[in-house]
N, C-alpha and C positions, 0 to 999 in steps of 0.2 A: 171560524174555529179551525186552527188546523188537525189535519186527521197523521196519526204515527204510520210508522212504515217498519218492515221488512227486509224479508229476502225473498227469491224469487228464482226459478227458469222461466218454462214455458209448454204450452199443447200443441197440437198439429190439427190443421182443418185446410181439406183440399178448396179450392178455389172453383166460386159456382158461378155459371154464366148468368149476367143481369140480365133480364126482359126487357123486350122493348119497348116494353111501356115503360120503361121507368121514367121518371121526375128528376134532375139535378137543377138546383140552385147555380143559376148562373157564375161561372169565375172570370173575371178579366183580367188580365196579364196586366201588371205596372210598369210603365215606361220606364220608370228609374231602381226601381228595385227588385229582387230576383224573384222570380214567377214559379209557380208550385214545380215545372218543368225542373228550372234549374235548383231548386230545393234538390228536389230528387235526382237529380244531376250531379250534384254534388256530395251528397252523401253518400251514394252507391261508388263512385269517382275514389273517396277517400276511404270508405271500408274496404275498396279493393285495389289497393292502390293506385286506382286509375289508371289512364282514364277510361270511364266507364258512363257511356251520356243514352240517352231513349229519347224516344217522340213519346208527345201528350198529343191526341185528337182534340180537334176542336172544342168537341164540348169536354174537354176535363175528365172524358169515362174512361179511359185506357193510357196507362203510361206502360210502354214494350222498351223494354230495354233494347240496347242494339245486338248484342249476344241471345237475345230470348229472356221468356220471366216477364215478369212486370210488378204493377200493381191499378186492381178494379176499383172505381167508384164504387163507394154504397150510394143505394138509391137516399134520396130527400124526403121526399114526398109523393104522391100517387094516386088514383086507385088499385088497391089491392093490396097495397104493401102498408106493414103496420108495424108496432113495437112491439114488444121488446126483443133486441137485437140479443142473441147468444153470442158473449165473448167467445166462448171457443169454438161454437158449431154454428154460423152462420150458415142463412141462406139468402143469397142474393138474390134469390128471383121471387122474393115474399118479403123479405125486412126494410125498413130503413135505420137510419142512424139514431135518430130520436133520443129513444131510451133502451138502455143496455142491461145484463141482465148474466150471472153466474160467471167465476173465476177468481183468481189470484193474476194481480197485474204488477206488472214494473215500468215505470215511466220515466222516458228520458225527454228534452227537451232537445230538436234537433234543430231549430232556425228562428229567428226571431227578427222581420224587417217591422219595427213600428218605433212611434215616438214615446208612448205611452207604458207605464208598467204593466207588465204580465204575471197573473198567478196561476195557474192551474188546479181544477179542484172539480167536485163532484157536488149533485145537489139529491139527495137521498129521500127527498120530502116532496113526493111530487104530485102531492092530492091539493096543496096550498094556489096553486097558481102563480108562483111569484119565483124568482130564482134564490135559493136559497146556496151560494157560494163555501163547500167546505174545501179548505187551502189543502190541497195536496204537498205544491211546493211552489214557493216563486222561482222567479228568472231573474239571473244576472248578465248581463251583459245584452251582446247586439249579434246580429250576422249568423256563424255557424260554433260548432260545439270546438274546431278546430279553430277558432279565432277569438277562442273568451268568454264566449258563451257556454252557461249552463244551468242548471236546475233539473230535479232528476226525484224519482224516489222508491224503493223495491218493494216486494211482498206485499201490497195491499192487497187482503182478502174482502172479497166483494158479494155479496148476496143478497137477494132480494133486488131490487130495479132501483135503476140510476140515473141522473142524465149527466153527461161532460159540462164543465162549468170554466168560462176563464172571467177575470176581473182586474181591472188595471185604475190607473188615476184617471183613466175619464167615463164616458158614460157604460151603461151595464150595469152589474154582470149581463153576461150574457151565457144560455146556456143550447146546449146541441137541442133540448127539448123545444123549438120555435115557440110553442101557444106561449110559452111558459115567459117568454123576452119581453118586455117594456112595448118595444115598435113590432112583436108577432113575426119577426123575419130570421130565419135561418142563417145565424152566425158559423155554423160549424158545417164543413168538408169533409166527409173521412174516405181512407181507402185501404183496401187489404189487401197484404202485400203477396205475390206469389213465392210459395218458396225456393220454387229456382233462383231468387235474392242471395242466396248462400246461408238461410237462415232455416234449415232444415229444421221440425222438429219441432217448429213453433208457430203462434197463431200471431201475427204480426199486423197490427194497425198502425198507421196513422190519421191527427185528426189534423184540422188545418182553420184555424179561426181568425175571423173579420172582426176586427176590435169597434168598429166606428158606428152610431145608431145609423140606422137606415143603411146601412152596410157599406155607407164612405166610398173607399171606391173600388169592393166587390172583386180583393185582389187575393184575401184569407190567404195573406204571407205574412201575417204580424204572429203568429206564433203556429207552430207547428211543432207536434208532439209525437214520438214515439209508446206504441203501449205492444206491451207481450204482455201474452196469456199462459195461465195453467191451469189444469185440472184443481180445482177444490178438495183437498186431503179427503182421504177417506177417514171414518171416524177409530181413534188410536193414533194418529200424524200428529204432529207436532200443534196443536190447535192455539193461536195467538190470544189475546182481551179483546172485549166485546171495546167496541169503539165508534159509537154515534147507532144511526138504527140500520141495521144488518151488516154491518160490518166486523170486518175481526181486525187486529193489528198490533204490531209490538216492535222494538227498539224503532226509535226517529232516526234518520238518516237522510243525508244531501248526498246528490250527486257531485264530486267534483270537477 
């Protein structure tokens, strides 16, 4: 089903030190294709006109710009840490990515290294067990936003809990919620962005998804997504049509 879209800005949520307990899903770097590193390498590079490059630590927790800023890992999995994740007001040293939870998002599509089709979407039904894939927006094209690529979509108002969902021509869906995936393994990476980014004023995630069962080869560069947040109107705002279960949303829209 696809879900309608919007318009959209975004909230502000300061950036909270992970524990060192935390759990990340392993990531391996691809010998041939660009690694979460150079994702983010490149994007920061062409929103700032470049160049503009950072270190990722070994395990994937911290990417620092070289000027300062970054962006944190969300935790995976753990003891202690649990869902539902606040789109706007995170806390990293208690959440993981799991399942999400309050906001108006907009989503851009910022890289895409895979063979396979990519859609992006959400799974709203999460008492079923099974992934339940609704289309936010597909992906066109390969590589970066500056070389072709795109898929995008604004104003999704979001409530009640969620988990991130992506789905392509081979196996999957797959969703950020692990119990909920076919093979039980953590498809989905995310990270929050600091806003020393230049992106003041807003709550900035990305996710970062392993398209392949059994996680292929554990590199979560086949698709990577931009999402901003905002506050959920107060009631008198502009309120959208009810659209699937807790959702709101109105006029359809691509990104070009």
């Amino acid at each position: 089903m696809n879900i309608t879209r919007t318009l959209l800005s975004i909230g502000v949520v300061g950036l909270l030190a992970v524990s060192a307990n935390a759990d990340f899903t392993q990531v391996t770097d691809s010998g041939s294709e660009a690694t979460v590193r150079e994702i983010f390498d490149h994007y920061f590079g062409v929103a700032t006109s470049g160049p503009m490059t950072g270190t990722l630590d070994a395990a994937h927790e911290w990417y620092t710009f070289d000027t300062g800023g970054g962006a944190t890992r969300v935790n995976d999995f753990g003891a202690g840490y649990s869902s539902p994740i606040d789109l706007l007001t995170p806390n990293l040293s208690t959440d993981n990515d799991m399942i999400w939870t309050d906001g108006i998002a907009t989503f851009e599509v910022q890289a895409r290294f895979a063979g396979y089709d990519q859609s992006f979407g959400i799974d709203t039904d999460l008492t079923n067990s099974v992934v339940d894939h609704n289309e936010v927006f597909s992906v066109t094209g390969s590589g970066y936003t500056d070389t072709g690529l795109s898929g995008g979509a604004s104003g999704l108002h979001l409530s009640g809990e969620w988990a991130w969902t992506r789905a392509g021509s081979d196996a999957g869906p797959w969703s950020s919620n692990a119990p909920d995936n076919t093979d039980s393994l953590d498809h989905v990476v995310t990270y929050l962005l600091d806003p020393a980014d230049g992106k003041t004023n807003e709550t900035v995630w990305w996710v970062f998804f392993e398209d392949l069962n059994n996680l292929g080869d554990h590199d979560y560069n086949d698709l990577a997504v931009e999402i901003r947040a905002q506050p959920i109107p107060v009631p008198g705002a502009a309120i959208l049509g009810l659209v699937g279960l807790g959702m709101v949303g109105a006029v359809r829209g691509r990104f070009s």
